[in-house]
C-alpha positions as CSV (number, residue, x, y, z in Angstrom):
1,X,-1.1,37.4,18.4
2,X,-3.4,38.5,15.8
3,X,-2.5,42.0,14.1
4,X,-3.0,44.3,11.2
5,X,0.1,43.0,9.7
6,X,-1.0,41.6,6.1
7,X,1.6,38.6,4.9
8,X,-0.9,36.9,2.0
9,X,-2.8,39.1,0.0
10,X,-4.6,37.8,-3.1
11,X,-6.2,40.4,-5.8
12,X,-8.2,39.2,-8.8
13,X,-7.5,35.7,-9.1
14,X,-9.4,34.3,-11.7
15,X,-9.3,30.3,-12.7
16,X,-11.4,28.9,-15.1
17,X,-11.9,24.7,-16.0
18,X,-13.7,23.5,-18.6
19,X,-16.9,24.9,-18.1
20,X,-16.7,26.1,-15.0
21,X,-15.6,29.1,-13.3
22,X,-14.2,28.4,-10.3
23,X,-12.4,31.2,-9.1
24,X,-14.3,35.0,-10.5
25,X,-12.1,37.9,-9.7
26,X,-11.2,37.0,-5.7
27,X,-9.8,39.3,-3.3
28,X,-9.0,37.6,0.0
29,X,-6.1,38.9,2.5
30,X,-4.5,36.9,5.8
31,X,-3.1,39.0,8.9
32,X,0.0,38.1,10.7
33,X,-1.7,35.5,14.0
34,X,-4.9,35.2,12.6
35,X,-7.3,32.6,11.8
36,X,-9.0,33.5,9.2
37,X,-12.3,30.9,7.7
38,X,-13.3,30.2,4.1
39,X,-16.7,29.4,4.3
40,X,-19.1,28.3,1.7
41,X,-20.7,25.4,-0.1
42,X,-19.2,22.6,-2.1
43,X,-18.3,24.2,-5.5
44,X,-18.1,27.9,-4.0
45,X,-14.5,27.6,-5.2
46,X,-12.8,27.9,-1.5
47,X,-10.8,24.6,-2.4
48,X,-9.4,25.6,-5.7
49,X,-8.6,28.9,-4.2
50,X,-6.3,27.7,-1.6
51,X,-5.2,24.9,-4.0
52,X,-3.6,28.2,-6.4
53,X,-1.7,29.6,-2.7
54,X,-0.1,26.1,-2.2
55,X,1.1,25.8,-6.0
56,X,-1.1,22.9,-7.1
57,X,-2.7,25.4,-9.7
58,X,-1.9,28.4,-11.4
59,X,-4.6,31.4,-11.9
60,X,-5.5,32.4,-15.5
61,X,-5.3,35.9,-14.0
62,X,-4.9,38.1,-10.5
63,X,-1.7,38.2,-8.3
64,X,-0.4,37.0,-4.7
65,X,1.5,38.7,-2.5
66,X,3.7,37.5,0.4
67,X,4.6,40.3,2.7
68,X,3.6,43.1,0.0
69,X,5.8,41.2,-2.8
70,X,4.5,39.8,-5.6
71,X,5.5,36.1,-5.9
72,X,4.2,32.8,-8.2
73,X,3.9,29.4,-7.5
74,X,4.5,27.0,-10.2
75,X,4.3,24.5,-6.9
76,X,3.9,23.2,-3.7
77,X,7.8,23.3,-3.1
78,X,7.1,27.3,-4.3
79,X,4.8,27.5,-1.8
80,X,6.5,25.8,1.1
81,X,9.3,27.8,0.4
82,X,7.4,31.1,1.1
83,X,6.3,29.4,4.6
84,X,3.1,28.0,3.7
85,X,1.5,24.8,4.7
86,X,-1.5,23.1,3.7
87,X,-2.9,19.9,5.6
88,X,-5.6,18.5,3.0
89,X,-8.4,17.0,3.8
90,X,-7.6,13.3,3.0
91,X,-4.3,12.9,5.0
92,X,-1.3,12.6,3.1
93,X,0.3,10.1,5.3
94,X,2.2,6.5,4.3
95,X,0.3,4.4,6.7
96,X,3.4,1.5,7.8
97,X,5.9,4.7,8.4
98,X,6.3,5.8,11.8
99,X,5.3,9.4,12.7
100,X,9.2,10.8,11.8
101,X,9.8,9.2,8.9
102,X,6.7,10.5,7.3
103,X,7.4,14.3,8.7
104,X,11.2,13.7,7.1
105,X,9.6,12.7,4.1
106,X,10.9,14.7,0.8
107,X,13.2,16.6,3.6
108,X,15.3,14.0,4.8
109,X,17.9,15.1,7.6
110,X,21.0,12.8,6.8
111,X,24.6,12.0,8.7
112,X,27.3,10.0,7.8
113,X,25.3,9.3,4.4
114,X,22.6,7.6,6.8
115,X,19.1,9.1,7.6
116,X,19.3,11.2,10.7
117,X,15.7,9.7,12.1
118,X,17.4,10.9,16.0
119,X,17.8,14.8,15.0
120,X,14.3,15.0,13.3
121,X,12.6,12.9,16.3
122,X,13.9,15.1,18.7
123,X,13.0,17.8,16.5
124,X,9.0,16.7,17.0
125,X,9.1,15.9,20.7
126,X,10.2,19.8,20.4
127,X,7.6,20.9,18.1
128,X,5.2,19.2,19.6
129,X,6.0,20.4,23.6
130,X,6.0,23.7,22.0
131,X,2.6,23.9,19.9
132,X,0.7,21.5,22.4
133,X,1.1,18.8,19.5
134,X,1.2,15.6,21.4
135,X,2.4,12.5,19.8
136,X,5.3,9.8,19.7
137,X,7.6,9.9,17.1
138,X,8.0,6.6,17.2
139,X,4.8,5.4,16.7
140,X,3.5,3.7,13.2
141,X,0.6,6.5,11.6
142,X,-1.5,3.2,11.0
143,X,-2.0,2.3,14.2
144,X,-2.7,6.4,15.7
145,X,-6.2,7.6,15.9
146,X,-7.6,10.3,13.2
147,X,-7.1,13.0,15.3
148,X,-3.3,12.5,16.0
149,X,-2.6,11.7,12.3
150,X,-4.0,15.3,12.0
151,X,-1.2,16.3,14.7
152,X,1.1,14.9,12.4
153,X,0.4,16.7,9.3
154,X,0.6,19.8,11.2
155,X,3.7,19.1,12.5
156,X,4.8,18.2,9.4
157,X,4.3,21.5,8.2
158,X,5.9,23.5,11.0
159,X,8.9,21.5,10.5
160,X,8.9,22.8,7.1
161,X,8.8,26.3,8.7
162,X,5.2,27.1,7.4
163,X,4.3,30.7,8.8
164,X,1.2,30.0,7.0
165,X,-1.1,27.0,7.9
166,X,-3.9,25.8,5.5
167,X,-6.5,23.5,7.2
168,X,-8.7,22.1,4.9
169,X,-11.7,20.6,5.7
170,X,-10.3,19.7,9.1
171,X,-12.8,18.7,11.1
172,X,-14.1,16.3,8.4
173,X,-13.4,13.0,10.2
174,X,-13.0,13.9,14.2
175,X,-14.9,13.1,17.1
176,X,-16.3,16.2,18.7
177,X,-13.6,15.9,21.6
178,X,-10.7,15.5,18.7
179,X,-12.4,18.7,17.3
180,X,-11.9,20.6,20.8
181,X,-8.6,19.2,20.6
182,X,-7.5,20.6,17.1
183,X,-9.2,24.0,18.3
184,X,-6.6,24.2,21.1
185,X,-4.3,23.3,19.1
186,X,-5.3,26.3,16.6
187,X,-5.5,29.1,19.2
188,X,-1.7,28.0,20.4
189,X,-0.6,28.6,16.7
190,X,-1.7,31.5,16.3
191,X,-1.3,33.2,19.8
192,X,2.7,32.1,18.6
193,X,2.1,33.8,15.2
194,X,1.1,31.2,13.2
195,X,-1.2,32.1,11.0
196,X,-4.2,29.6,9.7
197,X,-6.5,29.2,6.5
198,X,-9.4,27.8,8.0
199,X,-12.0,26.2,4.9
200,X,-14.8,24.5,5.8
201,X,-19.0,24.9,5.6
202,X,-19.6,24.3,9.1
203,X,-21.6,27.4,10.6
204,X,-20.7,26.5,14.4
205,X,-17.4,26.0,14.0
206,X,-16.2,29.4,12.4
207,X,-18.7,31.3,14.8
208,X,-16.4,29.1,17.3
209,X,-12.6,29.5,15.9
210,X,-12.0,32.2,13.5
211,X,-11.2,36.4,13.5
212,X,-12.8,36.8,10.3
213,X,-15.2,35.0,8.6
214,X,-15.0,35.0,4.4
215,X,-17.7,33.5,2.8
216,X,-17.9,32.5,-0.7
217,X,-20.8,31.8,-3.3
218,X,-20.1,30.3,-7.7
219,X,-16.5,31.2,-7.6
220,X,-16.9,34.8,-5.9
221,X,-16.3,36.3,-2.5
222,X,-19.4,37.7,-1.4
223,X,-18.4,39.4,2.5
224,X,-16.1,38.9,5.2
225,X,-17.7,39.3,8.3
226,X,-16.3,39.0,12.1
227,X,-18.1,36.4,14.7
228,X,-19.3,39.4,16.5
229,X,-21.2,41.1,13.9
230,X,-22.8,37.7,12.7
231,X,-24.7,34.5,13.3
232,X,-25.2,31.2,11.4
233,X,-28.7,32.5,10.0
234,X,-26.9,35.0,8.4
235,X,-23.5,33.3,7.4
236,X,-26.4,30.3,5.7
237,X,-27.6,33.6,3.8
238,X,-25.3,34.4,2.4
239,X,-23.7,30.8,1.4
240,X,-26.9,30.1,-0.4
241,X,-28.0,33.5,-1.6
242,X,-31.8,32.9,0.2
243,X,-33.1,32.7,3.8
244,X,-32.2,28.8,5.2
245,X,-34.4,27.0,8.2
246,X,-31.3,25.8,9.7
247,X,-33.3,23.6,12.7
248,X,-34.8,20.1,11.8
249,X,-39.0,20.9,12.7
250,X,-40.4,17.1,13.7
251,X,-42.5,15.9,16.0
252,X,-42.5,12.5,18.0
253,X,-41.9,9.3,16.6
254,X,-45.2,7.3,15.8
255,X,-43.7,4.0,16.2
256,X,-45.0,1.0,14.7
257,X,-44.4,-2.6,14.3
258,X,-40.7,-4.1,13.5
259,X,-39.7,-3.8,9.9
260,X,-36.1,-3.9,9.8
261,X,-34.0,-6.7,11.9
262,X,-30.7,-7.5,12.0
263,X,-29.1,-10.0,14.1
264,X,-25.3,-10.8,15.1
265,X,-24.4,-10.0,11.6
266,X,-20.6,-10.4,10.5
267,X,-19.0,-8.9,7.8
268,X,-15.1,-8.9,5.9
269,X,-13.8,-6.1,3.9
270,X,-12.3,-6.4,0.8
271,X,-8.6,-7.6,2.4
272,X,-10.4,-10.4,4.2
273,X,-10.4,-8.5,7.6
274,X,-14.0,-8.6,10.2
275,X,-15.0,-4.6,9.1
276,X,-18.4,-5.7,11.0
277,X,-18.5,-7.9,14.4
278,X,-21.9,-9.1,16.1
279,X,-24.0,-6.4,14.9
280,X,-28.0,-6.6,16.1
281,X,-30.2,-3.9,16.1
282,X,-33.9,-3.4,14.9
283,X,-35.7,-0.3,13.3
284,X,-39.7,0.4,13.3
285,X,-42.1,2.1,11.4
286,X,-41.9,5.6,11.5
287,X,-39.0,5.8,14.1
288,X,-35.4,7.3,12.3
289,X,-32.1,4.9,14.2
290,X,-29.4,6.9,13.7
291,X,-25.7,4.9,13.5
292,X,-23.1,7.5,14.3
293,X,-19.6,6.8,14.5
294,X,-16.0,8.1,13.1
295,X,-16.0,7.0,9.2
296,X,-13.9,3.6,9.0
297,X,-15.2,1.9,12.0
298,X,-17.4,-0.8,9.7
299,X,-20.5,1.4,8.5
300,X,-19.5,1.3,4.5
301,X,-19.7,-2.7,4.8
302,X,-22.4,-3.0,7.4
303,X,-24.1,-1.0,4.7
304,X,-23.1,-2.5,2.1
305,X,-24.2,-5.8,3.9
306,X,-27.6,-4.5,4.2
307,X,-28.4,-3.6,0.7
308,X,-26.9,-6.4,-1.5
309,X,-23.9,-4.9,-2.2
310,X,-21.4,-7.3,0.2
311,X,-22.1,-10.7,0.8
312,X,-22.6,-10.9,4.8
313,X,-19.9,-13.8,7.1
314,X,-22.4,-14.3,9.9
315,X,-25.8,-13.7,11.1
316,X,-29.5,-12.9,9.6
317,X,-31.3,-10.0,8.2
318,X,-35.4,-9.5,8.1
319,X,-37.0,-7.2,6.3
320,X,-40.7,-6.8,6.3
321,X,-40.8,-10.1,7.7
322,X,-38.9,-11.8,5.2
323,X,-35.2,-13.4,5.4
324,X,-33.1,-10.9,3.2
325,X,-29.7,-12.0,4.3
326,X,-27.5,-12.5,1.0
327,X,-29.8,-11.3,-0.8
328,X,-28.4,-9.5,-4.3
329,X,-29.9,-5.8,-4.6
330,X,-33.3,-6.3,-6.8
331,X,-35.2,-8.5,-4.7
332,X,-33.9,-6.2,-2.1
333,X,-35.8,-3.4,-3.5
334,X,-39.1,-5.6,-4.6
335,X,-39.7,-6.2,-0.5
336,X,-39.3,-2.2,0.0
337,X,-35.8,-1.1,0.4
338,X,-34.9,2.6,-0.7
339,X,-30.9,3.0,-0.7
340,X,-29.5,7.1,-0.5
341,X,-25.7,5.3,-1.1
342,X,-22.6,7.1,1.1
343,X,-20.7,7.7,-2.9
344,X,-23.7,8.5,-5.2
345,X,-21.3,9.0,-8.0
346,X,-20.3,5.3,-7.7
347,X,-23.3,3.8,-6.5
348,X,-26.5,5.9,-6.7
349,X,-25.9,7.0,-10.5
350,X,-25.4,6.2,-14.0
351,X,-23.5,9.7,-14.5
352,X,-23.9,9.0,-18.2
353,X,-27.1,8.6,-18.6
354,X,-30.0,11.0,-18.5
355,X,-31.6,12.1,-15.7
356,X,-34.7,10.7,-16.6
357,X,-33.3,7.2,-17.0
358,X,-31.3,7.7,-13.8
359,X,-35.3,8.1,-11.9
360,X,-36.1,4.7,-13.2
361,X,-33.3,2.5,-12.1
362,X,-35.0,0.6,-10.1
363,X,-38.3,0.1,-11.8
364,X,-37.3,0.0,-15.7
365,X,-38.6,-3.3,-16.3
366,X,-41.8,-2.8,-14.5
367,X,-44.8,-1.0,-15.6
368,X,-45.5,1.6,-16.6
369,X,-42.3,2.1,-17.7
370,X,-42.0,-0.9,-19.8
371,X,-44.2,-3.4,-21.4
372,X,-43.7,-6.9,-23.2
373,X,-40.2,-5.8,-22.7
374,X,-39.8,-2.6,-24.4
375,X,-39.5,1.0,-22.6
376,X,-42.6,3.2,-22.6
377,X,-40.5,6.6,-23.5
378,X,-44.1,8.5,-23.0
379,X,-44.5,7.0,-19.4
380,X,-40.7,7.4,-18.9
381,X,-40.8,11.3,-20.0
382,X,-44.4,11.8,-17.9
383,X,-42.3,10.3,-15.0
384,X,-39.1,12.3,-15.2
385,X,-40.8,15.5,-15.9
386,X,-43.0,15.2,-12.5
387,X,-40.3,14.1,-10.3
388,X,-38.1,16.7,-11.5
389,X,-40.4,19.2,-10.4
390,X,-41.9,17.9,-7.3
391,X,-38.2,17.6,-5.8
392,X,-37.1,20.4,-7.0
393,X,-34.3,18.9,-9.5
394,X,-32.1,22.2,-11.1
395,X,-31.7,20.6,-14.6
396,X,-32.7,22.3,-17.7
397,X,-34.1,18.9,-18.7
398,X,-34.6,15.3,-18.4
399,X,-32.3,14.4,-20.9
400,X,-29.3,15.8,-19.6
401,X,-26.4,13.5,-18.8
402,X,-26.5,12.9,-14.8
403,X,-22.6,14.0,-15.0
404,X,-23.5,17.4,-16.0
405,X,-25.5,18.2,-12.5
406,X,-24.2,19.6,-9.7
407,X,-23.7,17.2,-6.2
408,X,-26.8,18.3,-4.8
409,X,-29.0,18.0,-7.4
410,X,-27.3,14.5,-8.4
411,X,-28.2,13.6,-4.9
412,X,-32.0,15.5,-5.8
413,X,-32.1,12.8,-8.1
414,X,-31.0,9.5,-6.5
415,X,-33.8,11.1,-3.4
416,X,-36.6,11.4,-5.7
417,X,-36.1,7.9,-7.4
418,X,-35.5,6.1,-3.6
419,X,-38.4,8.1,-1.8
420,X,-41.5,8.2,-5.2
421,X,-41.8,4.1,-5.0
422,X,-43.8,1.9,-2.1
423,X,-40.8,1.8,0.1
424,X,-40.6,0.3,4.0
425,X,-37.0,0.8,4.7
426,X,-34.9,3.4,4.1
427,X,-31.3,3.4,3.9
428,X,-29.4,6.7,4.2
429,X,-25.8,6.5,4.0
430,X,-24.2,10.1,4.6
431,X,-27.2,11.5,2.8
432,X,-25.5,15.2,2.6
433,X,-21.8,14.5,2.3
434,X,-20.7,17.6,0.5
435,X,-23.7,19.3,0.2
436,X,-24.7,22.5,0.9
437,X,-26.8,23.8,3.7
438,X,-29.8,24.6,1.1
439,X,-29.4,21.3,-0.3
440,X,-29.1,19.7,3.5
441,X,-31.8,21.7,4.2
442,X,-34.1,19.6,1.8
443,X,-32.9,16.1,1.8
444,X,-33.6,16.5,6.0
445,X,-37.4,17.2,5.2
446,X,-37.4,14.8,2.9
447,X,-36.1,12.0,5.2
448,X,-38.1,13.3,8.2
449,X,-41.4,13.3,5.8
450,X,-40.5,10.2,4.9
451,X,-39.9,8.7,8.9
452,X,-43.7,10.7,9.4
453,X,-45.7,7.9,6.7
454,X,-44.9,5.1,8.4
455,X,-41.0,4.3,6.9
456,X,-38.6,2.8,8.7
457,X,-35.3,4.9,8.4
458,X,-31.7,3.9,9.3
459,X,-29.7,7.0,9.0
460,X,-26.1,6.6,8.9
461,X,-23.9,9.9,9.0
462,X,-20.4,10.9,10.1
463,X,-21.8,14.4,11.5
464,X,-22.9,14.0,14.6
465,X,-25.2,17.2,14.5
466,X,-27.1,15.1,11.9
467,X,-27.3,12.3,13.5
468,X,-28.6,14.2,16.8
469,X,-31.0,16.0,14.7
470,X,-32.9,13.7,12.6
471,X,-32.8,10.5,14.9
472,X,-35.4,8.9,17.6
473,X,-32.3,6.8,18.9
474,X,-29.1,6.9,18.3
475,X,-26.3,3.6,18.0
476,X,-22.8,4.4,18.1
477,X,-19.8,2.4,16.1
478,X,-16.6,1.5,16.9
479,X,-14.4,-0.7,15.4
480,X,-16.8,-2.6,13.2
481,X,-19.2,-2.9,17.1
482,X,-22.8,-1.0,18.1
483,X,-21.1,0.0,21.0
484,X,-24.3,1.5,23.0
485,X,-27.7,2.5,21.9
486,X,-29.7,5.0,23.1
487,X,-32.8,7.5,23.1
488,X,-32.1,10.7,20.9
489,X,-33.2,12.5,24.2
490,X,-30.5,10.6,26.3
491,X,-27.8,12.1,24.1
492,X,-25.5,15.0,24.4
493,X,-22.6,15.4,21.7
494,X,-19.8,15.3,24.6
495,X,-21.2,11.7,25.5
496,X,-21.5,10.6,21.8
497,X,-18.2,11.9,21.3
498,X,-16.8,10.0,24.1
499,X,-18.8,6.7,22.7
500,X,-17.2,7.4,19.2
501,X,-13.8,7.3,20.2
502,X,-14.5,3.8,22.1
503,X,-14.5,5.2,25.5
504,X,-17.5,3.6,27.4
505,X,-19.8,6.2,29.8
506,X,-22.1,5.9,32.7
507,X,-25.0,7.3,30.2
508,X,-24.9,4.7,27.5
């Protein structure tokens, strides 16, 4: 049902935080029906944009329009007023409700002074028969799969009357099958005249979905082009502002001997629960294993497990031929383990201290960075400055706070102090979460160069084209489980996908 009809206009919004600009003058306009993508990299300002049209900021300057009026949000209940919707990237979602009493939530039908949980269940079987929505009302959001706790939040918005969908980030934490699913789901909305804010930095997926395609670059909007008159080369282009080799370049595996083993390994989360259940697998020199799976299926503590950080239940870990099991993170790294963490803010960086302390985390006490206990600033400063340049770290200096980088140079920076030391394992735990594709671009060469002298990489990623990209074989989790391994050839995303959601196939 897409048409010419405008009903959201924007002109000249302009929001500024300390120190950044986020949003510089933006013009961006939605059609009645239409699904229209915000592309561009993390920090383009797509997020804070969308986060000014649902009322959880107000511009310093610039005007919105809602069916040629001029209107302001001083909220979200402004917003949802006006028939917009926004499902955020981290569901919003109170886990032990069922699926109605979350959707009722902050709109609560009631009779006879009683909540009316009949009318508003009936209500979703409705909404959910009409938009190809399927899910129980009934059912507790804790014990649903991802993809139907997005169904939910959807639903949740059209029972709010939202005209206007925002979808942000929504293919984030799906399968590939729940991302067919939500595309469906998408086209039905907006053949009914729903129409849908789609922000992401996929390339595929807006070539795949969208009308229009507006891409964003530091705060400003820098084209809107249709699928037909562009491809992912170009759409990369102009994202980053320079030509991007989207396609991993490697050659075979040259596979060595085991360095890396770990056998029926067990491990609890923090509430006491098995995250991790029987895990054995072994990497070699100069192969990449990829671990792919949905995010919360036991990766963060299998990881954790393997680098120091968690204390293992059950089971043995070798590394280089040495029994590593329980062992706390130094002696970790003295047998040859380099650790890209899954949150570098939390675990790859000091964010107040200097770069150039930041490079040396790991080594500080050695030499030549210290000596009869006392740093070696020259060696420290010779260090810093050479890594800086040779992985292409965007920091005026050496000396500035870690906090004051941008995400893909913080993660420049936890890569060039894992990947400059004797290293025999390396750990990459979703190595380019939030990054853009110049910055992916990079930290891909760097693990592949990496894989190519000898290293023994275990890649674990949420993005499956990552994960089919980068690895020589491929293991797949499911609640806390490998539950198949096999050759990178052997794969296809369909079958992964399939593996992902716990669903065993004839390939694996």
């Amino acid at each position: 049902m897409n048409t010419n009809e405008v009903i959201l206009e924007v002109r000249g919004i302009t929001k500024q935080f300390p120190g950044v600009l986020a949003n510089d003058r933006v013009d961006f306009d939605l059609r009645k029906g239409e699904i229209h993508a915000l592309l561009g990299e993390n920090g383009a300002g797509k997020t804070t944009l969308m986060n000014i049209l649902y009322g959880l900021y107000q511009p310093d300057s610039g005007e919105i329009r809602r069916n040629g009026e001029v209107v302001k949000f001083s909220s979200p209940k402004d917003a949802i007023a006006q028939g917009i919707g926004m499902v955020h990237q981290h569901f919003m979602l109170i886990p032990v409700f069922t699926v109605t009493e979350n959707i009722m939530l902050g709109d609560e039908t009631v009779k006879n002074g009683l909540l009316d949980q009949r009318t508003v269940a009936a209500l979703v079987r409705q909404l959910s028969k009409q938009y190809g929505l399927e899910v129980d009302p009934q059912a507790v959001i804790q014990d649903l799969p991802v993809g139907v706790q997005q169904r939910v939040e959807i639903i949740k918005t059209l029972y709010r009357k939202a005209e206007i969908l925002i979808l942000d980030e929504p293919t984030a934490v799906l399968t590939p099958q729940e991302v067919e699913d939500l595309f469906h789901i998408i086209s039905e909305l907006s053949h009914q005249g729903v129409s849908i804010i789609f922000i992401t930095h996929k390339l595929k997926e807006v070539l795949a979905i969208a009308n229009r395609i507006t891409v964003m670059r530091n705060g400003k909007v820098v084209g809107t082009k249709t699928p037909q008159e562009t491809d992912e080369a170009h759409l990369a282009e102009m994202m980053v502002g320079r030509e991007v080799i989207l396609k991993v370049e490697k050659g075979p595996a040259k596979l060595g001997d085991v360095v890396f083993e770990v056998e029926n390994l067990s491990v609890f989360d923090q509430r006491g629960l098995e995250a991790v259940r029987d895990v054995s697998f072994q990497v070699k020199a100069g192969e990449i294993l990829g671990i792919a799976g949905v995010q919360g299926n036991g990766q963060t503590e299998l990881v954790e497990a393997l680098t120091g950080l968690r204390t293992p239940h059950h089971g043995s870990v070798r590394l280089g031929g040495f029994d590593v099991t329980a062992s706390s993170p130094r002696p970790m790294i003295e047998y040859g383990l380099a650790h890209i963490p899954e949150d570098r803010q939390k675990h790859g960086l000091v964010l107040s201290f200097p770069v150039a302390d930041n490079l040396i985390l790991c080594t500080y006490y050695q030499q030549p960075f210290a000596r009869n206990y006392i740093i070696q600033n020259k060696a420290v400063d010779e260090y810093a400055h050479r890594l800086v340049e040779e992985f292409d770290v965007r920091t005026p200096s050496p000396y500035l706070p870690a906090s004051k980088l941008s995400g893909g140079n913080q993660q420049k920076v936890i890569v060039a102090r894992e990947l400059s030391r004797p290293v025999k394992l390396l750990i990459a735990n979703q190595p380019t979460r939030g990054l853009d594709v110049g910055s992916i671009e990079y930290i891909h060469q760097q693990i592949v160069q990496m894989r190519d002298r000898g290293v023994a990489v275990l890649l674990v990623s949420a993005e499956l084209d990552e994960i089919m990209a980068l690895s020589d074989r491929i293991a797949v989790m499911y609640r806390g489980q490998i539950v198949a391994t096999l050759g990178a050839s052997q794969a296809t995303r369909e079958g992964l996908g399939l593996l992902m959601a716990g669903l065993q196939i004839a390939e694996a």
